[in-house]
Backbone as CSV, one residue per row, in Angstrom:
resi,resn,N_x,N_y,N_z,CA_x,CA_y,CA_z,C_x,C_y,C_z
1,UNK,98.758,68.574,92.173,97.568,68.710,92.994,97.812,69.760,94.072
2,UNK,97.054,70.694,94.134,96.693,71.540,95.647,95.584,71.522,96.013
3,UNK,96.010,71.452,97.199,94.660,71.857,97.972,94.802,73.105,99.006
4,UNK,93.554,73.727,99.560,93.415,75.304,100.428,92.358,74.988,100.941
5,UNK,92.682,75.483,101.856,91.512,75.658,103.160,91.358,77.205,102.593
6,UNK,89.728,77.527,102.708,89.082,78.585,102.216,88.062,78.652,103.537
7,UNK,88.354,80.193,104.268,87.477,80.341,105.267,85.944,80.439,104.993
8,UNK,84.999,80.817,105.577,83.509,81.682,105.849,83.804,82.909,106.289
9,UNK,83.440,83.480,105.725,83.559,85.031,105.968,82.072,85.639,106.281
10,UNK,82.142,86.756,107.117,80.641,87.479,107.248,80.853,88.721,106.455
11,UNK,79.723,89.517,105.986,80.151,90.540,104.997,79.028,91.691,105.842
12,UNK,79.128,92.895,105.670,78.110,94.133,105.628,78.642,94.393,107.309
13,UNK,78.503,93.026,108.315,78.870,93.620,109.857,77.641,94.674,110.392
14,UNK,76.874,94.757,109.318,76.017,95.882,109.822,75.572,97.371,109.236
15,UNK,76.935,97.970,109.438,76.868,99.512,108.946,77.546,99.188,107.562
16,UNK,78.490,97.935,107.268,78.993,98.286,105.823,78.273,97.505,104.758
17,UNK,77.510,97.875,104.764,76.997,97.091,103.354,77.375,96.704,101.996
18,UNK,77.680,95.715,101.736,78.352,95.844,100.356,79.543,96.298,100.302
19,UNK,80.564,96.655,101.507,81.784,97.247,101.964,82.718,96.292,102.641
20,UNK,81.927,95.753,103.859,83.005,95.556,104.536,82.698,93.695,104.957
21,UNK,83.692,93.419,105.429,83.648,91.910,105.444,84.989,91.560,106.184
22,UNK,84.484,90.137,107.136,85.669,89.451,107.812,85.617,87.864,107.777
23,UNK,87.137,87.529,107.693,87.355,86.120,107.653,87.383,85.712,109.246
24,UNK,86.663,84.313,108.869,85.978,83.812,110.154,87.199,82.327,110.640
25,UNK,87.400,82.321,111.780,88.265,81.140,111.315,88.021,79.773,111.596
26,UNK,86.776,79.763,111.658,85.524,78.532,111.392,84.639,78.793,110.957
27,UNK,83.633,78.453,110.484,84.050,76.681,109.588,84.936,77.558,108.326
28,UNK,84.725,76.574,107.157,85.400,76.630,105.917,85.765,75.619,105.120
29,UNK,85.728,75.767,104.559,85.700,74.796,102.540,87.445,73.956,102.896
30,UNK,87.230,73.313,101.800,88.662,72.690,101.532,88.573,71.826,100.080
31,UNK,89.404,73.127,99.252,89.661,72.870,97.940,90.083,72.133,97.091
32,UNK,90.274,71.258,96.446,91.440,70.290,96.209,91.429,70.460,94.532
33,UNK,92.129,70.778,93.998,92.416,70.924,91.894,93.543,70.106,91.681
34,UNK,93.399,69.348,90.554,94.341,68.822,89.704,94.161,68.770,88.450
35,UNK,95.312,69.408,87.729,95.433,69.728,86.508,94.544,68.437,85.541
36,UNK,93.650,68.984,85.109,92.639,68.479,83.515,92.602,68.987,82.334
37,UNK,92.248,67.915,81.001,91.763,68.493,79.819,90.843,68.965,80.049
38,UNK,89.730,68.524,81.228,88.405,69.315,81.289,87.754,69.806,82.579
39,UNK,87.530,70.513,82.743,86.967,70.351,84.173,85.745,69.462,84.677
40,UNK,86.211,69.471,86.181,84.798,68.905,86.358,85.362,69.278,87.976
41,UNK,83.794,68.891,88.370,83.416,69.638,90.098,82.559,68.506,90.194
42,UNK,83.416,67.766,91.802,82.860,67.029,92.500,82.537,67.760,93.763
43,UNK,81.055,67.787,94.209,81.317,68.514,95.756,80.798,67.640,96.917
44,UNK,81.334,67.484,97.884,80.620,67.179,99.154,80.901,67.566,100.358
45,UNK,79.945,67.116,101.908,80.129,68.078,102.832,78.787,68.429,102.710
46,UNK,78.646,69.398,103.928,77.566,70.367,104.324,76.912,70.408,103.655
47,UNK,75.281,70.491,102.934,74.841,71.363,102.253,74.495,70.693,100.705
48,UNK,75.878,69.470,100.192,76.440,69.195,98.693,75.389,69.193,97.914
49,UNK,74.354,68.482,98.499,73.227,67.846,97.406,72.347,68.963,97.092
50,UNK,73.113,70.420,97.812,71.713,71.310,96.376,73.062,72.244,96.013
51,UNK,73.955,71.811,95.927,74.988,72.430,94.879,75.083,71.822,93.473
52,UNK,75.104,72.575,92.488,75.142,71.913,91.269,76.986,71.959,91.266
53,UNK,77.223,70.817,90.136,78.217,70.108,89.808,78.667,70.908,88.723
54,UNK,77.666,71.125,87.893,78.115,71.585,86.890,78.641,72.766,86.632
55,UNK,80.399,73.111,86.000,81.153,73.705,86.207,80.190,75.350,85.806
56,UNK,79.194,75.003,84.449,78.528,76.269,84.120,77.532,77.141,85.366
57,UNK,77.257,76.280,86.326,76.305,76.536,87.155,76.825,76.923,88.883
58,UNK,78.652,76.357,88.830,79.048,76.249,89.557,80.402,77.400,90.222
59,UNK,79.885,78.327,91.050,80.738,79.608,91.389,82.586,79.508,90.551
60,UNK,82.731,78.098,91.058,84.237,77.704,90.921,84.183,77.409,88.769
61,UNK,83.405,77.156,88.657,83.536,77.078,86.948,83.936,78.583,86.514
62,UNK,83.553,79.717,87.202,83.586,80.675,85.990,85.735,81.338,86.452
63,UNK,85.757,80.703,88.022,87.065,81.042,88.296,87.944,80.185,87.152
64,UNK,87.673,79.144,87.076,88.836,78.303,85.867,88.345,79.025,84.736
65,UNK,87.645,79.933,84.351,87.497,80.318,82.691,88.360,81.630,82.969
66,UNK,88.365,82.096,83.964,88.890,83.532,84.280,90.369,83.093,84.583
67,UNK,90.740,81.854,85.093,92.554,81.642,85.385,92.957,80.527,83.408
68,UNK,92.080,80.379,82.483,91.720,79.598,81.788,92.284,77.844,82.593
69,UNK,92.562,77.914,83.696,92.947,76.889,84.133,92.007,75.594,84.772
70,UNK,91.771,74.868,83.231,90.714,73.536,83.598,91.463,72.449,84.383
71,UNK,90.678,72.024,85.042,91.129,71.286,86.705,89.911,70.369,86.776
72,UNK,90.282,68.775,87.670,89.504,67.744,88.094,89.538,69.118,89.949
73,UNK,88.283,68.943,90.445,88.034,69.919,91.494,87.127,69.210,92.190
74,UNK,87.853,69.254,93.327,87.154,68.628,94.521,86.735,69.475,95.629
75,UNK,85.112,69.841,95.905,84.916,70.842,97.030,84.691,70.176,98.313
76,UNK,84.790,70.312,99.666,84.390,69.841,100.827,83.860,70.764,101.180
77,UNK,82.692,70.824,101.318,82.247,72.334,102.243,81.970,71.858,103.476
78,UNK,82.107,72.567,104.331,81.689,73.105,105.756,81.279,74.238,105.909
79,UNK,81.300,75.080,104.719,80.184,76.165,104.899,78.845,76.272,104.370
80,UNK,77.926,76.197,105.117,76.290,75.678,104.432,76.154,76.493,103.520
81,UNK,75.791,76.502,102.601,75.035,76.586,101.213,73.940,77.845,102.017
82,UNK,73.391,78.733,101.540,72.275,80.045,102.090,72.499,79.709,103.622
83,UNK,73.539,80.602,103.871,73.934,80.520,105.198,73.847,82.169,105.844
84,UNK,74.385,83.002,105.015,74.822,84.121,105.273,76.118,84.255,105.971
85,UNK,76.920,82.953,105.445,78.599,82.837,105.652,79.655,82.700,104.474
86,UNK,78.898,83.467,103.357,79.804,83.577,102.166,80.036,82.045,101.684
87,UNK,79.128,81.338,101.685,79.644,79.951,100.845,80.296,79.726,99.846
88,UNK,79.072,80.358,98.774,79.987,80.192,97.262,81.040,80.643,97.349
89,UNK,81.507,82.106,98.356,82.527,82.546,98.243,83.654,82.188,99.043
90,UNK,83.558,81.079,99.764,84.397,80.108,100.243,85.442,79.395,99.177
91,UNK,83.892,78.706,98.163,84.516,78.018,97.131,84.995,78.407,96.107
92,UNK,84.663,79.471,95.973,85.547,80.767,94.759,86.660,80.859,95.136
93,UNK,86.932,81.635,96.158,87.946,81.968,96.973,89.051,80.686,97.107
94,UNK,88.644,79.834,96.988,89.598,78.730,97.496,90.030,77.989,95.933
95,UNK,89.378,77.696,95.211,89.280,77.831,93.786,90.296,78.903,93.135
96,UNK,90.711,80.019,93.510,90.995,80.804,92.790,92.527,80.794,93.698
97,UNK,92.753,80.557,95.095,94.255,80.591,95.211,94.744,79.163,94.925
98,UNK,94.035,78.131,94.686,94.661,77.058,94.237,94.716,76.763,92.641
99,UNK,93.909,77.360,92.274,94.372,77.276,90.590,95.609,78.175,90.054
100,UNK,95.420,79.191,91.133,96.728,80.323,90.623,97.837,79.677,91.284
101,UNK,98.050,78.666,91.778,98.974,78.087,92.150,99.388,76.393,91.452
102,UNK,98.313,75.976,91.182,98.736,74.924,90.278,99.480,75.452,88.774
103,UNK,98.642,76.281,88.398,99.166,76.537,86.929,100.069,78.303,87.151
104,UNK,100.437,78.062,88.288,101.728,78.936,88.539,100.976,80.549,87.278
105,UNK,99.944,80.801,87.494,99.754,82.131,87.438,100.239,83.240,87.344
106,UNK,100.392,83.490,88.687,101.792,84.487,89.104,100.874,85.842,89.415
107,UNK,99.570,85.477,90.019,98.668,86.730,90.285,98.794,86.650,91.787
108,UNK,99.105,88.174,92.531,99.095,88.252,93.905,97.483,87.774,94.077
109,UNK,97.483,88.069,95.798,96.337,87.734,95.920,95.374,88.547,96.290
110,UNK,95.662,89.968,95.816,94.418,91.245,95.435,94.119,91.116,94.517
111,UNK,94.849,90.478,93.643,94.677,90.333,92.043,93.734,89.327,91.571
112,UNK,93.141,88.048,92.797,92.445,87.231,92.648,91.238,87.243,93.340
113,UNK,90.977,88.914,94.075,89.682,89.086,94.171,88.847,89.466,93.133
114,UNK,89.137,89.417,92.437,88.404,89.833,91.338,87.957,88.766,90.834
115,UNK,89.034,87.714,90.259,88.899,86.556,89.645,87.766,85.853,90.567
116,UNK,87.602,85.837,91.964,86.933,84.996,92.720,85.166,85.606,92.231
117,UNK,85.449,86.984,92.396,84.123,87.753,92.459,82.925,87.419,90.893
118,UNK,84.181,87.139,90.150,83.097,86.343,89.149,82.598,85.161,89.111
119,UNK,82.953,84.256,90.055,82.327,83.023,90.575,80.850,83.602,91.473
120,UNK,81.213,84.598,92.604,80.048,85.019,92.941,78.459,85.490,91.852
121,UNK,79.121,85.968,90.733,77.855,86.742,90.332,76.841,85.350,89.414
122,UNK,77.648,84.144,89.728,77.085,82.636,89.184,75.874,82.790,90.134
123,UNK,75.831,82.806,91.170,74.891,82.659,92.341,73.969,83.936,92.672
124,UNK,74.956,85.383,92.868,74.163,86.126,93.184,73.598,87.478,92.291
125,UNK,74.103,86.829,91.414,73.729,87.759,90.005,74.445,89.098,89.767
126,UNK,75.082,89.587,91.028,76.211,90.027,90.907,77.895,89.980,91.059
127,UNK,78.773,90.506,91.074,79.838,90.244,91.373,80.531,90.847,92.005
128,UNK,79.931,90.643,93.913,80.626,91.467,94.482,81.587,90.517,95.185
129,UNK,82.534,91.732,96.138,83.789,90.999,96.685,83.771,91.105,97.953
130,UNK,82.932,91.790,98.910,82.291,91.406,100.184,83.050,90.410,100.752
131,UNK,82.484,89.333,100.389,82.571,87.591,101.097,84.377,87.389,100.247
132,UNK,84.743,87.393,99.328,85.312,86.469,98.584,86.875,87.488,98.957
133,UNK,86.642,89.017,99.416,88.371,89.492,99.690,88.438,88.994,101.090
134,UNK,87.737,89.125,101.853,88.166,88.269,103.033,88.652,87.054,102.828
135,UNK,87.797,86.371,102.282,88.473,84.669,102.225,89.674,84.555,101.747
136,UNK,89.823,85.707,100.993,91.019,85.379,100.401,92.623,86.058,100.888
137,UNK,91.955,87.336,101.660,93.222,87.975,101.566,93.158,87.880,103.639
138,UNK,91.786,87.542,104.038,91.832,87.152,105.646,91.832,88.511,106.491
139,UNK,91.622,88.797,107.291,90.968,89.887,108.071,90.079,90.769,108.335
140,UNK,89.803,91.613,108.822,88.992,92.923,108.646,89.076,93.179,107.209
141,UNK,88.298,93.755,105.957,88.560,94.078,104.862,87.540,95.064,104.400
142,UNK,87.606,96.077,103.526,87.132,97.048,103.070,87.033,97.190,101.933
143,UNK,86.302,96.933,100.935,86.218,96.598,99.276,85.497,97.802,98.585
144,UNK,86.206,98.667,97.843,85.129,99.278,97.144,85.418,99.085,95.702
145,UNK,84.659,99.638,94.775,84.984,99.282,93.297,85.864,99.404,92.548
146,UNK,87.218,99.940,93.076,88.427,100.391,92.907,89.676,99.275,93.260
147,UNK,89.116,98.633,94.566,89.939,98.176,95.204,89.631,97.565,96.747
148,UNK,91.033,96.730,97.804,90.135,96.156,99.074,91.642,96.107,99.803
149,UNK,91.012,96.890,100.425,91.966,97.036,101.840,92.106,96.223,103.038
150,UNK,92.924,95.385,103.721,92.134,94.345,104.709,93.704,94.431,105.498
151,UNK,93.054,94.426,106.463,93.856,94.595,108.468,93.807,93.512,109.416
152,UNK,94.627,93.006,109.373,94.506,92.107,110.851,93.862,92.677,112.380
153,UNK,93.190,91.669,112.384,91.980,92.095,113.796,91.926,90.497,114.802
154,UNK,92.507,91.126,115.941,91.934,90.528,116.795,90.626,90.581,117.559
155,UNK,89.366,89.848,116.743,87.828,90.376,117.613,87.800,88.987,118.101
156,UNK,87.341,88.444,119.313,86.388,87.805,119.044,84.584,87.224,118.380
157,UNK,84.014,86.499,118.155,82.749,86.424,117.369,82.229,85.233,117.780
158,UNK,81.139,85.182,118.037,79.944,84.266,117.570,78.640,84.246,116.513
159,UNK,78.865,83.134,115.829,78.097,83.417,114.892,77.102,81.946,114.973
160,UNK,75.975,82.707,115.519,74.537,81.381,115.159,74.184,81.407,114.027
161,UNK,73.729,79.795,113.302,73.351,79.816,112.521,71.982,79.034,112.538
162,UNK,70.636,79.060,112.148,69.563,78.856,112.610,69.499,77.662,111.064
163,UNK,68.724,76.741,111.436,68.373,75.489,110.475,67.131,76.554,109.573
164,UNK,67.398,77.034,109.216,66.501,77.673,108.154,67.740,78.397,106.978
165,UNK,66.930,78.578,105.929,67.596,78.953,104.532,67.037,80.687,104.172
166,UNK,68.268,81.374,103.969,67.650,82.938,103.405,68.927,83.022,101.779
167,UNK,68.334,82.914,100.938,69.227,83.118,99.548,69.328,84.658,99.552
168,UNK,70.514,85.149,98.486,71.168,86.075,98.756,70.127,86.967,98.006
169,UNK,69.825,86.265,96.898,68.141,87.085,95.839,67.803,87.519,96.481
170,UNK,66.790,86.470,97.507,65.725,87.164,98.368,66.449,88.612,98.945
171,UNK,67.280,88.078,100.033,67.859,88.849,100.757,67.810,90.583,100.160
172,UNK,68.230,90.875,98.957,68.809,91.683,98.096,67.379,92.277,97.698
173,UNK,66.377,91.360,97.513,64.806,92.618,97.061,64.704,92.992,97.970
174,UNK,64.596,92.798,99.574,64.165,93.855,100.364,65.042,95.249,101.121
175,UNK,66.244,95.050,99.972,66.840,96.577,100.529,65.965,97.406,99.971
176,UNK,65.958,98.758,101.071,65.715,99.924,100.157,66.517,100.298,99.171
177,UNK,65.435,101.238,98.152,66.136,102.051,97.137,66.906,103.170,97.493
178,UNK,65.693,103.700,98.919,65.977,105.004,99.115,65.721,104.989,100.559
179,UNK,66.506,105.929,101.111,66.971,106.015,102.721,67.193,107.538,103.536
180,UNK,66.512,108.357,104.479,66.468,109.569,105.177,67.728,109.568,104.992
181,UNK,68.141,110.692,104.927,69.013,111.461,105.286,69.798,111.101,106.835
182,UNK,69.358,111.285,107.360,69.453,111.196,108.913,70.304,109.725,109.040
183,UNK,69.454,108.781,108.744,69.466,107.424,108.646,71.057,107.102,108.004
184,UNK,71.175,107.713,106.668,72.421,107.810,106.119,73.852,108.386,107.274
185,UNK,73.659,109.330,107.524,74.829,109.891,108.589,74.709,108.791,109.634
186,UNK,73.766,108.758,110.266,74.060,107.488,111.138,74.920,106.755,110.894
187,UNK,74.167,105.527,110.094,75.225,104.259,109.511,76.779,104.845,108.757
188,UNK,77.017,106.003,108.071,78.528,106.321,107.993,79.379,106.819,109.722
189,UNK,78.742,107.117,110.289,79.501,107.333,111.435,79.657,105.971,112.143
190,UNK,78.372,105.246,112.106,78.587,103.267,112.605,79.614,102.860,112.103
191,UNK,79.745,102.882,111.075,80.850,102.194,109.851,82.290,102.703,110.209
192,UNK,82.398,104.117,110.385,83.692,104.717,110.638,84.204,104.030,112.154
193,UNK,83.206,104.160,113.090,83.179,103.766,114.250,83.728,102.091,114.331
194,UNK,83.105,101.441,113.631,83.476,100.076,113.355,84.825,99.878,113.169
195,UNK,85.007,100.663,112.213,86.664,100.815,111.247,87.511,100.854,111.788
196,UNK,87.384,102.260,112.912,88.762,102.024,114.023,88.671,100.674,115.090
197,UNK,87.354,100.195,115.532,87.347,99.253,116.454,88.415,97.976,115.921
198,UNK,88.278,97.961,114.561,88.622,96.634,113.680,90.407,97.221,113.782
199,UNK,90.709,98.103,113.730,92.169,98.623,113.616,92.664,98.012,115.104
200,UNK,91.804,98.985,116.096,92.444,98.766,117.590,92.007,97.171,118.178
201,UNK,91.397,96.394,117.185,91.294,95.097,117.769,90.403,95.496,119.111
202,UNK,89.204,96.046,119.224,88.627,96.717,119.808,87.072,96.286,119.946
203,UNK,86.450,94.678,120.543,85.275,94.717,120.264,84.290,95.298,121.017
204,UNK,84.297,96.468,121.860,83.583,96.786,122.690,83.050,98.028,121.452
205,UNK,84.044,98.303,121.121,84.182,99.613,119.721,83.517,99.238,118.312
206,UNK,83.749,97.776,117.805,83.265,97.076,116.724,82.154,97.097,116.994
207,UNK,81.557,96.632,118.146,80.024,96.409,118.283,79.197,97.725,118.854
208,UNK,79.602,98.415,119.104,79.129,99.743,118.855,78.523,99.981,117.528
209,UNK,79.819,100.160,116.652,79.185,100.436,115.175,78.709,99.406,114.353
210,UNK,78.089,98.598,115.220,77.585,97.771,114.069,75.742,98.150,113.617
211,UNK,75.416,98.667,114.281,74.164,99.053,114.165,74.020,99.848,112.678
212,UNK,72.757,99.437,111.907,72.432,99.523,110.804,71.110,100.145,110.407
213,UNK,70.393,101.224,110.339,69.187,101.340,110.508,68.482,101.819,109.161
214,UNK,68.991,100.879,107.938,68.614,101.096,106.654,68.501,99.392,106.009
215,UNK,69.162,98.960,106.067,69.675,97.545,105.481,68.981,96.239,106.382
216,UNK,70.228,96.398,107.603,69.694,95.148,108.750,67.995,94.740,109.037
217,UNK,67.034,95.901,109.462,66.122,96.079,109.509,64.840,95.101,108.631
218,UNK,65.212,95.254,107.354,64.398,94.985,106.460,64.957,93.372,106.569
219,UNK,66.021,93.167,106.373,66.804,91.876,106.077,66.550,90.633,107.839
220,UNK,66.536,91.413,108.867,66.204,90.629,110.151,64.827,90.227,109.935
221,UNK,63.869,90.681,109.406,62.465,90.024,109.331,62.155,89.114,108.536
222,UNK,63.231,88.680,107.371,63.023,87.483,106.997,63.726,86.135,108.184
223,UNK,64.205,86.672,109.212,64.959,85.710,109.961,63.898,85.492,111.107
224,UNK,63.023,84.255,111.316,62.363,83.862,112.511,63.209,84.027,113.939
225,UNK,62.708,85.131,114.643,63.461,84.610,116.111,64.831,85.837,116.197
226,UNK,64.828,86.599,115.543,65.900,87.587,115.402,65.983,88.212,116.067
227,UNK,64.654,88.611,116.428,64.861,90.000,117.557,65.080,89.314,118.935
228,UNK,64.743,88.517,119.409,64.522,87.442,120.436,66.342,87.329,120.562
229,UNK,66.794,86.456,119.742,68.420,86.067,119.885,69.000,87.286,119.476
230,UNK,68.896,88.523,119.347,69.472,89.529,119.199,69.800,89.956,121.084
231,UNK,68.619,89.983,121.299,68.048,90.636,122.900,68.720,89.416,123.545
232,UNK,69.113,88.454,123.367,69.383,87.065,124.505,71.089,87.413,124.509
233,UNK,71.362,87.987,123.273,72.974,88.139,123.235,73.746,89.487,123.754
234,UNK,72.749,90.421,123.607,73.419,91.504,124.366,72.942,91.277,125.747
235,UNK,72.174,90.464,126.055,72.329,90.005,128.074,72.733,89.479,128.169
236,UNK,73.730,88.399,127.677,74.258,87.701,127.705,76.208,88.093,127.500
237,UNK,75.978,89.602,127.279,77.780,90.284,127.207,78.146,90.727,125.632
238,UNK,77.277,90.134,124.861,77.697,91.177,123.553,77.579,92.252,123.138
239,UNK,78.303,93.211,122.623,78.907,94.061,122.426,78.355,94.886,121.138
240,UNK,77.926,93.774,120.079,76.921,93.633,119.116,76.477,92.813,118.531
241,UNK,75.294,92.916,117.927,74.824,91.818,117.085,74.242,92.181,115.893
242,UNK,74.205,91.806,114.836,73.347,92.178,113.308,73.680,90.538,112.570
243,UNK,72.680,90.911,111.594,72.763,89.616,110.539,73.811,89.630,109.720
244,UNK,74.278,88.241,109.854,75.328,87.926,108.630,75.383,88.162,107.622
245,UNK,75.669,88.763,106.603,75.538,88.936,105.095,74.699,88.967,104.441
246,UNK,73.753,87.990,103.962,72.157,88.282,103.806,71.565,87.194,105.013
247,UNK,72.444,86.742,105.405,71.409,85.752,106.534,71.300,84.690,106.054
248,UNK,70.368,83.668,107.193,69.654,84.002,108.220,71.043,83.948,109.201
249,UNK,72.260,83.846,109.050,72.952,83.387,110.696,73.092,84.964,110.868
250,UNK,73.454,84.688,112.239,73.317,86.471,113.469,74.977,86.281,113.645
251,UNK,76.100,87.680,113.879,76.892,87.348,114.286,76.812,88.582,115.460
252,UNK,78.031,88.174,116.581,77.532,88.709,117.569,79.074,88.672,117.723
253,UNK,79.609,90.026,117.954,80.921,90.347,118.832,80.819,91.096,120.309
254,UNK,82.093,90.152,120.784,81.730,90.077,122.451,83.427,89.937,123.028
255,UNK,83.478,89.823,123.979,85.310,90.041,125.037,85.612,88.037,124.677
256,UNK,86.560,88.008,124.857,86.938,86.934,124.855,86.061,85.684,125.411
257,UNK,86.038,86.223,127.335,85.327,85.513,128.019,84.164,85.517,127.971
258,UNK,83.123,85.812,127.118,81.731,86.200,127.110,81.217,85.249,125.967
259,UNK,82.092,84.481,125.472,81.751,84.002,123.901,80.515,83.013,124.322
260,UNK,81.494,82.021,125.202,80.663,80.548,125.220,79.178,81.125,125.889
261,UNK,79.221,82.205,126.855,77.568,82.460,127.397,76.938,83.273,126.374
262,UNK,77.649,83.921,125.386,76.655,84.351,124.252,76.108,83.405,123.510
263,UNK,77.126,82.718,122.981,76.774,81.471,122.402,75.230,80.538,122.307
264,UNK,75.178,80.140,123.907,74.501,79.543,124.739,73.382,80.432,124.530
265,UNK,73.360,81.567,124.634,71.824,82.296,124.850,71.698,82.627,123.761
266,UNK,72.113,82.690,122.396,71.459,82.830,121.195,71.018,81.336,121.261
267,UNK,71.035,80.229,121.346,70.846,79.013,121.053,69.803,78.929,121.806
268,UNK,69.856,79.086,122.901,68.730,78.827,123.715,66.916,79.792,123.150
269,UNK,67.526,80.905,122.928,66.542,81.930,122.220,66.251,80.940,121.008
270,UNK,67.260,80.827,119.733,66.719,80.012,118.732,65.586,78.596,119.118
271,UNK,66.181,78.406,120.072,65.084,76.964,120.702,63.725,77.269,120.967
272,UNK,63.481,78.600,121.807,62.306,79.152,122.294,61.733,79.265,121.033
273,UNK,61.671,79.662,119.892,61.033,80.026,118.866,61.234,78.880,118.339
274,UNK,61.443,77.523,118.476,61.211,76.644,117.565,61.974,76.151,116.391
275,UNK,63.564,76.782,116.420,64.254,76.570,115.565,65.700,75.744,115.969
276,UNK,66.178,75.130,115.465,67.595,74.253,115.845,68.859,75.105,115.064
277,UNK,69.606,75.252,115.962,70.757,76.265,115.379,71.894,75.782,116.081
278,UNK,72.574,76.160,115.112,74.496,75.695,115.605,75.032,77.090,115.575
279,UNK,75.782,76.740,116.605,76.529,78.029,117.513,77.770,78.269,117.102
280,UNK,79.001,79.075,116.504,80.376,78.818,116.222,81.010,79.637,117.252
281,UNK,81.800,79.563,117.804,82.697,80.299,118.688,83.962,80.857,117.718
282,UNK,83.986,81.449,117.293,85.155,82.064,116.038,85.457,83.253,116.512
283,UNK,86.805,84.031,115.357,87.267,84.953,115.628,87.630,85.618,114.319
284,UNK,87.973,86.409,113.416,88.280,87.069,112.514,89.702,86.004,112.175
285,UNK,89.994,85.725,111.461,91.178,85.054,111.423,92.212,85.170,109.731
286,UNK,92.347,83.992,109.637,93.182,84.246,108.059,92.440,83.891,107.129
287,UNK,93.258,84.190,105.785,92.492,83.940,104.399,92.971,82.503,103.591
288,UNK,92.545,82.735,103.044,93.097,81.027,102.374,93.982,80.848,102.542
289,UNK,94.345,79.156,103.011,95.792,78.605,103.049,95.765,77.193,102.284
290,UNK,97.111,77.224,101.605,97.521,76.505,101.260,97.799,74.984,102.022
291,UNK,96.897,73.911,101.847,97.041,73.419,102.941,98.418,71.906,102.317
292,UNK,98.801,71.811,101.080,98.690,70.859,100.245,99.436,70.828,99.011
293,UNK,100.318,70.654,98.454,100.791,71.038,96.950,101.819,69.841,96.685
C-alpha cells in the first residue's frame, strides 16, 4: 500500500496559458493504491458525489492503463471538483507517483507527467500538463510539448475560491481563436516578466506579469464578482491578481505580510456580490509526497 499527498496547483498565472503552472501547498488530494486483480476507485472528501467511480470515467483509471498497474484506489480530495485548482490533476498526479511506486516502475518523475496528463484529457478532452507537472514535480513550472521545466519559488499566494462551479469545457470555448498583434507582445513580455519574478522568488515582479489581455478577459466574465475582488485585492497589497486556471477561484500574489488582509478583502468583495467563498493563504510549495508505503 502507498499513499501521496498530491497538491492543487494553479495553471496559466495569467500571461502563460497552457504554459505555466504552480504547486500550491494547500489544499490537496491524498492518494492511497493497493495492489489488485482489478481496479476500482473509491472517492471521498470535497466535492466526491459528482465524481464518477468508475475507473473508465475516472482521471486516475486511464493512469493505471498507462502504468498497466491495476490497484484497489482510494481518493480523499480536498481539492473541489470545477475549482480552477487542477483537481483531476491532483488525482492524476497523485495516482501516478503512487502507482509508479507500488509496482516499482522505475519512471522518474518527468517521466510521469505525461502518464498523469492522460488522466487529464478523461475530463478535459485534452491532455495537457499545466495542472498535473506541478503537482507532480512542485514549483514554478513551464510545460511545453517537448517537455517541463520547474524551479523552486518562494511567492507567497492567496487563492479565493467562490461557491460557484466554472468546468474546464466551458472555460476553453471562450478563448479566442485569434488575437492583435499588439496584444500578443504584451502577454510574451508579461510571461517573460513573470519568469524571472518566479526565479528571483520575487512577488512584486510575479504580479507584475501576470496580466493577460487575450485569455483572462474572456474567462473573468464567466466569474460573478471578479472585477469587484480583483479591485478589493490590489487595495488591499496585492501585487497581482488573475483567474485560476479556468476558474472560477482568483489567485492573488502579494509580500508575505499582506496575505491575511488580501485574503479578507477578496472575501469580503465575494460577500458584497452575494457569493460565499473560502479564502486559502498558500504559497507555491512541493509536488507530490509520499506520505505512506
Amino acid at each position: 500500500m502507498v499513499t501521496v499527498r498530491a497538491p492543487a496547483t494553479s495553471a496559466n498565472l495569467g500571461s502563460g496559458f497552457d504554459v505555466f503552472g504552480a504547486a500550491l501547498t494547500r489544499p490537496a488530494d491524498v492518494v492511497t493504491v493497493e495492489k489488485a486483480a482489478e481496479t476500482t476507485i473509491e472517492v471521498t472528501g470535497v466535492g466526491a458525489q459528482y465524481i464518477p467511480e468508475d475507473p473508465e470515467k475516472n482521471t486516475v483509471g486511464a493512469v493505471v492503463e498507462a502504468l498497466d498497474a491495476p490497484a484497489r484506489i482510494h481518493i480523499d480530495k480536498g481539492v473541489r471538483p470545477a475549482s480552477g485548482l487542477g483537481s483531476s490533476a491532483a488525482s492524476a498526479a497523485g495516482a501516478a507517483v503512487a502507482l509508479n511506486r507500488l509496482y516499482d516502475r522505475g519512471l522518474s518523475r518527468s517521466e510521469l507527467v505525461p502518464v498523469a496528463a492522460e488522466g487529464e484529457a478523461v475530463v478535459s478532452g485534452v491532455a495537457h500538463s499545466d495542472n498535473v507537472a506541478p503537482s507532480i514535480l512542485g514549483g514554478f513550472t513551464v510545460t511545453t510539448s517537448e517537455t517541463t521545466h520547474a524551479v523552486d519559488a518562494a511567492v507567497p499566494l492567496v487563492v479565493c475560491l467562490p461557491d460557484v462551479a466554472v468546468s474546464t469545457r466551458d472555460a476553453r470555448r471562450v478563448v479566442p481563436e485569434r488575437a492583435p498583434m499588439e496584444d500578443l507582445v504584451e502577454t510574451v513580455g508579461n510571461a517573460a516578466t513573470l519568469a524571472i519574478g518566479m526565479c528571483r522568488s520575487d512577488p512584486d515582479l510575479v504580479g507584475a506579469g501576470m496580466s493577460d489581455p487575450v485569455v483572462t478577459p474572456e474567462r473573468a466574465r464567466l466569474i460573478t464578482g471578479y472585477d469587484e475582488v480583483r479591485a478589493a485585492a490590489f487595495d488591499a497589497g496585492a501585487a497581482g491578481v488573475t483567474v485560476s486556471g479556468a476558474g472560477p477561484a482568483i489567485i492573488a500574489v502579494c509580500r508575505e505580510d499582506r496575505r491575511r488582509g488580501v485574503a479578507a478583502a477578496m472575501l469580503d468583495a465575494f460577500a458584497e456580490a452575494g457569493i460565499d467563498a473560502r479564502a486559502y493563504q498558500t504559497r507555491i510549495g512541493k509536488g507530490s509526497t509520499v506520505l505512506e508505503e
